[in-house]
C-alpha positions as CSV (number, residue, x, y, z in Angstrom):
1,X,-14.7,19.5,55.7
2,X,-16.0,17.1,53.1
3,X,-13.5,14.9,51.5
4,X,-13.3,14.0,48.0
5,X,-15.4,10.3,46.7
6,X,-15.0,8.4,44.2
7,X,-17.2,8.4,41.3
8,X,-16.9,4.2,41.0
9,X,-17.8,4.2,44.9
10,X,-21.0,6.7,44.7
11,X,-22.3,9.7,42.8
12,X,-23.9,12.8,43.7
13,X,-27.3,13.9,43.5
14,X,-28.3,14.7,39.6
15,X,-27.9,18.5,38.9
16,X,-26.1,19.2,42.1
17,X,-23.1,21.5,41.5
18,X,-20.2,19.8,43.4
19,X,-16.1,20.1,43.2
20,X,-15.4,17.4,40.0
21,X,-11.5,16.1,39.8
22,X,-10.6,14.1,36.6
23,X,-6.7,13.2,37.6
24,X,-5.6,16.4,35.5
25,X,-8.3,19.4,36.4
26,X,-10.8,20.5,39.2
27,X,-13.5,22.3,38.3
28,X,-17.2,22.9,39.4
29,X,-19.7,20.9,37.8
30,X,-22.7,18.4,38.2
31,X,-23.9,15.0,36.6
32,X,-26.4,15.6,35.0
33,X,-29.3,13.8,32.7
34,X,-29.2,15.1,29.2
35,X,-31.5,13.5,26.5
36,X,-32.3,10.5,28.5
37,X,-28.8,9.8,29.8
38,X,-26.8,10.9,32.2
39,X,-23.7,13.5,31.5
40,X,-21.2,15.3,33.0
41,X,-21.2,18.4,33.0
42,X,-19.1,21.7,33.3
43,X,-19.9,25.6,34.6
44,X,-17.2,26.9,32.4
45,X,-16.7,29.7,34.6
46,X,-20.2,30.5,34.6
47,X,-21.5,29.6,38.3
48,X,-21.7,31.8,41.4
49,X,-22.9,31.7,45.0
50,X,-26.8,33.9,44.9
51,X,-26.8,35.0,48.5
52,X,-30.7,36.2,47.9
53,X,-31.9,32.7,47.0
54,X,-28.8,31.2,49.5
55,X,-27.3,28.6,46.8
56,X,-25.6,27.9,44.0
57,X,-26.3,29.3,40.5
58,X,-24.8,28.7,36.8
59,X,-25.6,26.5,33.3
60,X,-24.0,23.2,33.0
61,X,-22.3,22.3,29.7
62,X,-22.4,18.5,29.6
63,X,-20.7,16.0,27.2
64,X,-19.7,12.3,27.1
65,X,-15.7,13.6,26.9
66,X,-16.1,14.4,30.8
67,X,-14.6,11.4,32.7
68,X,-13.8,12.5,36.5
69,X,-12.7,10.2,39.0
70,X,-13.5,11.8,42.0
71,X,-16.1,14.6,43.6
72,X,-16.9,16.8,46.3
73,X,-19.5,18.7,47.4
74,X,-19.3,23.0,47.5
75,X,-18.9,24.5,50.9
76,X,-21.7,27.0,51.6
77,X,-20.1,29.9,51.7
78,X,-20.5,32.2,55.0
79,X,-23.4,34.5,56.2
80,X,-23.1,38.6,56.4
81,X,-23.7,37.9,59.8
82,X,-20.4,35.6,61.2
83,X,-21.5,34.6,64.4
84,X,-24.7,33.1,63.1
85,X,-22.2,30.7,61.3
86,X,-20.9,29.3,64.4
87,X,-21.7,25.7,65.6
88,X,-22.2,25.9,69.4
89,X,-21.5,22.4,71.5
């Protein structure tokens, strides 16, 4: 399991949705570039798992007001089919 980074020591990838922690809420978002610079943003409850296409789906809101501290990246959640989810030595 991934643990959580800070944002002073590196940042995720630019419109990746990843767990975002701000010292008082968690929620899913993504940083994000928005008229030349570069945002935070938030789902707002709007983001879900598209099993078809096999990743993550949803709008970001972004604005200046988000300051998180830390992130961490989604889990892929798993297959229909278990056993093709195990990691074999």
């Amino acid at each position: 399991m991934s643990s959580w980074v800070k944002v002073s020591d590196r940042l995720p990838p630019f419109n990746e949705a990843v767990w975002v922690y701000d010292e008082v809420t968690i929620w899913v978002g993504a940083l994000c570039i928005y008229d030349g610079e570069a945002n935070w943003g938030t789902s707002q409850g709007n983001f879900w798992w598209n099993a078809k296409e096999n990743r993550w789906k949803g709008d970001f809101h972004t604005h200046s007001c988000y300051n998180p501290t830390h992130w961490a990246p989604l889990i892929t959640p798993p297959s229909k089919y278990p056993s093709a989810d195990r990691v074999y030595p």
